[in-house]
Backbone as CSV, one residue per row, in Angstrom:
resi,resn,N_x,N_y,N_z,CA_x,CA_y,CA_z,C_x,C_y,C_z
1,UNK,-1.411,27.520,0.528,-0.916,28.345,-0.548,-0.089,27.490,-1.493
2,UNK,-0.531,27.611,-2.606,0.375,27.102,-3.693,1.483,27.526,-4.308
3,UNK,2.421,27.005,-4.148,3.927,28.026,-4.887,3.470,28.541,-6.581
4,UNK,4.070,29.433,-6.426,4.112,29.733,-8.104,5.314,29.169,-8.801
5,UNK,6.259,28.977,-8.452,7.321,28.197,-8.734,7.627,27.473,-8.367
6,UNK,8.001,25.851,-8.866,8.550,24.951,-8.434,9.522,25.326,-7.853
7,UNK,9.638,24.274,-6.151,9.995,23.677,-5.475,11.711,23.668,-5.507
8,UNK,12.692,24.127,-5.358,14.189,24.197,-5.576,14.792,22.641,-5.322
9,UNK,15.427,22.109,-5.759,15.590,20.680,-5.798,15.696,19.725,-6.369
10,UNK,15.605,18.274,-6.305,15.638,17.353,-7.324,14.332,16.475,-7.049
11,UNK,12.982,16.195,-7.584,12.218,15.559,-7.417,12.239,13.536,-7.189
12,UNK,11.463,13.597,-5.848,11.840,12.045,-5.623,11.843,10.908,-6.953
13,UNK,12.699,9.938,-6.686,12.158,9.020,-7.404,10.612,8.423,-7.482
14,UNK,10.241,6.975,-8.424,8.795,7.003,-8.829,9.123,5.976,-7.017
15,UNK,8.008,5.865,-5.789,8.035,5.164,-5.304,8.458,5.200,-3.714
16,UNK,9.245,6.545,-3.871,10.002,7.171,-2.459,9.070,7.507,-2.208
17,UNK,8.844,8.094,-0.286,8.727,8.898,0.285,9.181,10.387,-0.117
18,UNK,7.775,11.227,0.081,7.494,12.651,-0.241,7.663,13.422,0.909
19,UNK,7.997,14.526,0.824,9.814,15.148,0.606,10.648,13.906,0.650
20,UNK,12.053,13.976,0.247,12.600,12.584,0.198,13.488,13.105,1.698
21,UNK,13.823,12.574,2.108,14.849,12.635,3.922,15.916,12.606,3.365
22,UNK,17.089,13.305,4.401,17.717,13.584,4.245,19.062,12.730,3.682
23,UNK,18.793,11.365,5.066,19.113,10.192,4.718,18.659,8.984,4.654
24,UNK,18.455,8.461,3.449,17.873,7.426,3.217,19.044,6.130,3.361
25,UNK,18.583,4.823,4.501,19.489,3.943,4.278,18.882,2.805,4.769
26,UNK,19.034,1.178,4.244,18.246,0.583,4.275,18.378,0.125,5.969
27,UNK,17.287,-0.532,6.499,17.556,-0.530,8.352,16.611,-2.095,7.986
28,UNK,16.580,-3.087,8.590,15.982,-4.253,9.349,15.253,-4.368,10.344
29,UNK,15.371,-3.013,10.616,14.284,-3.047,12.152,13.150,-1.528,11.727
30,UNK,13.197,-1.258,10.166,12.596,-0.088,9.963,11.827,-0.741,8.444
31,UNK,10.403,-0.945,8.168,9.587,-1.301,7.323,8.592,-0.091,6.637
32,UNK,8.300,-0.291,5.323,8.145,1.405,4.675,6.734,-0.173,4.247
33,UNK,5.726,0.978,3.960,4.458,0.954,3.048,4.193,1.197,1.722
34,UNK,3.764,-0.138,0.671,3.720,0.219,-0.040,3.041,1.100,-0.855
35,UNK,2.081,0.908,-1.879,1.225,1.618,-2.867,-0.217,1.492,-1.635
36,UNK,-0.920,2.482,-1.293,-2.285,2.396,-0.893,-3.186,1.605,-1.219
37,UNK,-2.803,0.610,-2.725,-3.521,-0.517,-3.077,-2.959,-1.674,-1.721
38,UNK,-1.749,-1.696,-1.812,-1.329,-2.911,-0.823,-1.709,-2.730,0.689
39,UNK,-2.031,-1.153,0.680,-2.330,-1.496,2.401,-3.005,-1.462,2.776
40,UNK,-3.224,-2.550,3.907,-4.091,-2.872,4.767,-4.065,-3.157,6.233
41,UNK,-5.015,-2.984,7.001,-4.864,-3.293,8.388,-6.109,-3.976,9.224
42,UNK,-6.136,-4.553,9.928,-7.478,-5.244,10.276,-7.139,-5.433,12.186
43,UNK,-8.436,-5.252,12.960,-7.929,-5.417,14.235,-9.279,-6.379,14.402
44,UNK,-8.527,-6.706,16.197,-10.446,-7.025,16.645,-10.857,-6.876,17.841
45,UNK,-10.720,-5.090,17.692,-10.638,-4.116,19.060,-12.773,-4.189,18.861
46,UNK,-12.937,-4.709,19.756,-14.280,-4.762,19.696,-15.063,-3.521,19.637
47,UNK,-16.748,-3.164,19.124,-16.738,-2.067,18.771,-17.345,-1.463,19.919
């Protein structure tokens, strides 16, 4: 179902994570993904 009215809130920045969390803070042991152009993954789990 589609709202008929926007969403109550402040819309993410260009680049965040959609819904944005509650708290965002930078971590060293926590790595985010960029644009779907940049990602990639490759294994060589045989078929």
């Amino acid at each position: 179902m589609a709202a008929r009215t926007p969403v109550p809130g402040k819309p993410s920045p260009p680049g965040s994570p959609w819904p944005l969390p509650k708290q965002w803070s930078q971590s060293l042991t926590l790595a985010t993904l960029g644009t779907p152009e940049e990602f990639a993954y490759s294994s060589n789990v045989p078929n």
